[in-house]
N, C-alpha and C positions, 0 to 999 in steps of 0.2 A: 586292592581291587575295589571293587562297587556291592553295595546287596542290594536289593530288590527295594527297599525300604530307599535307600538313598535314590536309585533310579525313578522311582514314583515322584519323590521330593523333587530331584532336576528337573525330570518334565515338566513339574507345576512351578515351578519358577516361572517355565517362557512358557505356559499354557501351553507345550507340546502335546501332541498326540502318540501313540504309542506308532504309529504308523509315522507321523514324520520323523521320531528319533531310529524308525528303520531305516530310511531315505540318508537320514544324516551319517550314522552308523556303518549301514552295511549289513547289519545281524536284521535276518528276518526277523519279519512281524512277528508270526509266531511264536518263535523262542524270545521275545520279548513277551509276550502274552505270560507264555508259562514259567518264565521267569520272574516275572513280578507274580504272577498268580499263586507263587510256591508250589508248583507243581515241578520244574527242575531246573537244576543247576546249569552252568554256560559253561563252555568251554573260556581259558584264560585268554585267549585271542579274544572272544567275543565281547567279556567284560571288561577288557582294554574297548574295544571298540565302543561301549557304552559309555567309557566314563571319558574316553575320549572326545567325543562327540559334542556332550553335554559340557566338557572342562573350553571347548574350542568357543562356544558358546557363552561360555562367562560364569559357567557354575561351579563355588568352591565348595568340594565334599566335607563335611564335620563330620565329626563323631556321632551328631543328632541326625543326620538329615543334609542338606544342602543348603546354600546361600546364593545369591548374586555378586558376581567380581566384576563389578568394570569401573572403568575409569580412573583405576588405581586407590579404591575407596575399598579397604575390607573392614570386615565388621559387622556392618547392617546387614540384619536380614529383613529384605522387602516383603510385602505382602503382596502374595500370587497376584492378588486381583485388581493388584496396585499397576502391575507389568504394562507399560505403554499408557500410561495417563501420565503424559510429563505434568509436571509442578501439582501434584497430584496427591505426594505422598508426604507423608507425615516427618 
């Protein structure tokens, strides 16, 4: 599945908003709120539906945290604030 910890990580890979990974998702806002907030648990649908989302998008879950997959390059982990500054990144 996803924890809350990794879900925070994907979204800052693509600088998401907890409201677009609703849109991309399906799981309300809310229950994205109070799931990263540690306030409750998601149903297994739903954490499919998060880590689906974010996996569609390009992001490979670790054990740490999350990365970016594209291109067929694993490995690197970019920096957030790297995301869309081509030839940018270190």
């Amino acid at each position: 599945m996803i924890t809350a910890e990794q879900c925070k990580a994907g979204r800052s890979v693509f600088g998401w908003t907890q409201d677009h990974l609703s849109e991309k998702s399906g799981v309300s806002l809310e229950a994205i709120q109070a799931f990263e907030g540690g306030v409750r648990t998601l149903k297994p649908t739903s954490l499919q539906g998060l880590r689906s989302a974010l996996e569609h998008g390009g992001v490979e879950f670790t054990s740490d945290g999350a990365r970016l997959y594209a291109g067929g390059i694993r490995g690197i982990t970019l920096d957030p604030r790297a995301i869309g500054k081509r030839d940018e990144l270190e």
